[in-house]
C-alpha positions in Angstrom: -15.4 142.4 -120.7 -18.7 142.4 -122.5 -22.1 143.0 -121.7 -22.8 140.0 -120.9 -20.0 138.8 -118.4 -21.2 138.4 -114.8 -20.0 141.3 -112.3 -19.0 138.2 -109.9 -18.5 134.8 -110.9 -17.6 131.6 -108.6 -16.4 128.5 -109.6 -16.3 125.3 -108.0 -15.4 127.0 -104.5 -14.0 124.8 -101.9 -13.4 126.1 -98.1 -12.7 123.8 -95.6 -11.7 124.5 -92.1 -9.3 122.5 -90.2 -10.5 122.0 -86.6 -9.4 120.1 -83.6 -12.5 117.5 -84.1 -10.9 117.2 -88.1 -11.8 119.2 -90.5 -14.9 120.6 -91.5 -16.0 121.3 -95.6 -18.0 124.7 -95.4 -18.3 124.8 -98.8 -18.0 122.2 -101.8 -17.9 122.4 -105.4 -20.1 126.0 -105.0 -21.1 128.1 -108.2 -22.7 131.6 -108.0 -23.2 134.1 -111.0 -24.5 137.6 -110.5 -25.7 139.9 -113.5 -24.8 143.6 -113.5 -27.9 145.2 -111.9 -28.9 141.8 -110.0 -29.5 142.0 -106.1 -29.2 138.2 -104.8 -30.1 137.3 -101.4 -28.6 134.9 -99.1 -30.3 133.6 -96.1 -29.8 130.7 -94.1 -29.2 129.8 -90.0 -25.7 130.7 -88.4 -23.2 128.5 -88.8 -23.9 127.6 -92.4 -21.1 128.9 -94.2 -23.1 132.1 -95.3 -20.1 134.8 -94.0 -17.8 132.0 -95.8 -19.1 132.8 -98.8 -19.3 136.5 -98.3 -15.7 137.0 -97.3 -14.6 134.4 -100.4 -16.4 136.4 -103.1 -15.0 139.7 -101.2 -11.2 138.1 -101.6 -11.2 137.9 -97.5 -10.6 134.2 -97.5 -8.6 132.3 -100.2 -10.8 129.1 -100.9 -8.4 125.7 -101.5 -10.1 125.3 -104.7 -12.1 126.8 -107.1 -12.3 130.9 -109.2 -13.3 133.8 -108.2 -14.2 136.2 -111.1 -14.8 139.7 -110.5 -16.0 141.8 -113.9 -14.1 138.9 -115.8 -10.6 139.1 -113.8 -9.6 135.8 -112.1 -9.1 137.5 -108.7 -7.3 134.4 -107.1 -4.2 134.8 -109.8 -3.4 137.9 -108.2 -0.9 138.6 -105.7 -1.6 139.8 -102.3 -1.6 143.6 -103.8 -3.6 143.0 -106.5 -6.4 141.4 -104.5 -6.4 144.5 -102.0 -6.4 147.1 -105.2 -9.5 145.1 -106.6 -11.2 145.3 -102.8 -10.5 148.7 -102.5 -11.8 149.6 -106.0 -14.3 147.3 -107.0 -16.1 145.8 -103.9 -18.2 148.0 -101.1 -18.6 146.2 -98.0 -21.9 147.1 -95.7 -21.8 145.3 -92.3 -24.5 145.3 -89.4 -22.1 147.1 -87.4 -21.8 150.5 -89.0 -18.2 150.8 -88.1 -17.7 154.7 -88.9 -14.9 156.7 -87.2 -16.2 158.4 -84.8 -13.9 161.4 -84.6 -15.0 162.2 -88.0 -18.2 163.9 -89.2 -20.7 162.4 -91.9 -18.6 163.7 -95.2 -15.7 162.8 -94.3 -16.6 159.3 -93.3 -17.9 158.9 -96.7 -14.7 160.8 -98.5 -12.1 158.5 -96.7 -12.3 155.8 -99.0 -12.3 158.1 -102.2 -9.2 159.8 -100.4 -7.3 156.5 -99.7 -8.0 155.6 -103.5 -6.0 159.1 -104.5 -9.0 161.7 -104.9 -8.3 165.2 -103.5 -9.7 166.2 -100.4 -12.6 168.7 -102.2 -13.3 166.0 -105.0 -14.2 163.9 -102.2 -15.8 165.6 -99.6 -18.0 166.8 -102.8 -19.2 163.6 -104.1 -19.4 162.7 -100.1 -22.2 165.5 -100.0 -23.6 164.1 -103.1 -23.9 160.2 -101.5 -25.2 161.1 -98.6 -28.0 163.5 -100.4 -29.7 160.7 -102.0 -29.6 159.2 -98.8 -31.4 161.8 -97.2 -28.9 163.4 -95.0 -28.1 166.7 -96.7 -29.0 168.2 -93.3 -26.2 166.0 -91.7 -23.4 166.1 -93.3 -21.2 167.5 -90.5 -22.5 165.6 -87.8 -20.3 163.1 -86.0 -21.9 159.3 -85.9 -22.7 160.3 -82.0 -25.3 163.1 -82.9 -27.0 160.5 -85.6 -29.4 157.7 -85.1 -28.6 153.9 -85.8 -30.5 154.3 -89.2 -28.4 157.5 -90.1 -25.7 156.2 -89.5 -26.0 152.8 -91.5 -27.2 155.4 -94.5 -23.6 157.0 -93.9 -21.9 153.2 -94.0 -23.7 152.3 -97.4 -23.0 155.9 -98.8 -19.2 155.1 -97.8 -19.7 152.0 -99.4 -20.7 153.2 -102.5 -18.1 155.7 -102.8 -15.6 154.1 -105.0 -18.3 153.1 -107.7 -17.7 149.2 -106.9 -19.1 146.7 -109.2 -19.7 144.5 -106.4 -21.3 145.7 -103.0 -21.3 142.5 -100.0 -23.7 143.5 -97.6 -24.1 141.5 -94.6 -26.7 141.4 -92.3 -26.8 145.5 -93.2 -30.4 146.5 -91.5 -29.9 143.7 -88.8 -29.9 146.6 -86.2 -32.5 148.6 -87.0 -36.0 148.8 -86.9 -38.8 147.6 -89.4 -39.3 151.0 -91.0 -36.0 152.2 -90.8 -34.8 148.6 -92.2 -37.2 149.6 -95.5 -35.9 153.5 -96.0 -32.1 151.7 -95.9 -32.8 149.1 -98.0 -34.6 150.8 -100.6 -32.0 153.5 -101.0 -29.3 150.6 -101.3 -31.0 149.0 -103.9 -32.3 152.1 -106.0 -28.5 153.6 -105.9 -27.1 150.0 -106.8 -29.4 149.6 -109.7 -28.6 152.5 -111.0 -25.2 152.4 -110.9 -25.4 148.7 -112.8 -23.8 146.9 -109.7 -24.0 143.6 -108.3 -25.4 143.2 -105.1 -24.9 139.9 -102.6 -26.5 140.3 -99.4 -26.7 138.0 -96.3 -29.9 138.7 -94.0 -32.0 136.7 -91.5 -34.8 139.2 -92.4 -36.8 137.5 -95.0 -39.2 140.3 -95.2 -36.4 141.9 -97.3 -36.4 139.4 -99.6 -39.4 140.3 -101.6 -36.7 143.2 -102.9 -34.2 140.9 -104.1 -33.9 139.3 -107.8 -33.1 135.8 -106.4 -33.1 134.2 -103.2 -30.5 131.7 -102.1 -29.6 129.1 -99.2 -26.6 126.9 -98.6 -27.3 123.3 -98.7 -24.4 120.7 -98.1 -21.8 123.7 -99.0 -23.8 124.5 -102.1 -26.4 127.2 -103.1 -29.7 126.4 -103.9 -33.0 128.4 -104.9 -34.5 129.4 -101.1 -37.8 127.9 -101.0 -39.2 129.3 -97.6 
């Protein structure tokens, strides 16, 4: 890998869905690049292949044609195990719906995936602590996602998301639940802990107002991406 080689690269994606009408070409022919360090946003109405794209380039969906390039490593060569290595190691996924466990307190929310990837238990729980201290929640660490608000506990979700170090972090529709000024604390911290970390960010969101953040802007037009012109 050199310094120049894209975090994710996709090549000539196709995805068609077979319905009961025939079937239905979602994407064709679609290329993406994104740079270490570069947020790229990806808006666009329901329905127009946007969470295609998002599970593709997060090896969810297998396109019928086309590469998918994560740090340089042709992803769809890989067995089923392989792919599921790379997820677990190289990709952070943020949804809208926070999705935490909630028999389990902030930390160890956060430590789960470090634990599933083979860190001890006090590694984890320690660079938990850490995550969620640049997200502002040093003060709750050991509450359960009951006792936190909807914009704490999407803070928790991206610090679990960011636990492994990925290269890659898929975020989609991540602040679509919260409120305008809690949508621009989350969304900063994302960004300034992605940046930092040289990842590549992909992020799905009907809230254009977030896209004065982002590096580039995209839309999906006949199953390709072009430049989002408002």
């Amino acid at each position: 890998m050199t310094a120049a080689t894209p975090v994710l690269e996709l090549r000539a994606i196709d995805r068609t869905y077979k319905t009961s009408a025939g079937d239905l070409p979602v994407l064709r022919g679609m290329d993406l690049r994104i740079a270490p360090g570069e947020l790229v946003g990806l808006v666009g109405p329901s329905g127009s292949g946007k969470s295609t794209l998002l599970h593709t380039a997060g090896l969810l969906e297998r396109p019928e044609a086309g590469d998918v390039l994560l740090d340089g490593t042709d992803c769809l060569k890989l067995n089923e195990d392989g792919r599921t290595a790379i997820r677990r190691k190289k990709i952070g996924f943020v949804y809208q719906f926070h999705h935490l466990l909630p028999e389990f307190n902030a930390v160890d929310n956060v430590a789960m995936p470090l634990m599933i990837a083979g860190k001890g238990r006090k590694e984890a729980r320690s660079k938990a602590a850490s995550l969620l201290d640049e997200m502002g929640l040093a003060e709750r660490l050991y509450h359960q996602p009951a006792q936190l608000s909807g914009g704490e506990q999407q803070r928790v979700a991206i610090a679990r998301a960011l636990a492994n170090d990925p290269r890659l972090v898929i975020a989609d529709e991540p602040t679509g639940n919260l409120d305008p000024a809690t949508t621009e604390r989350v969304f900063v911290t994302l960004i300034k802990m992605v940046r930092e970390e040289g990842a590549g960010v992909l992020v799905a969101t009907h809230n254009l107002a977030l896209t004065r953040h982002m590096d580039r802007v995209l839309t999906l037009k006949d199953g390709k991406l072009v430049d989002y012109t408002g």
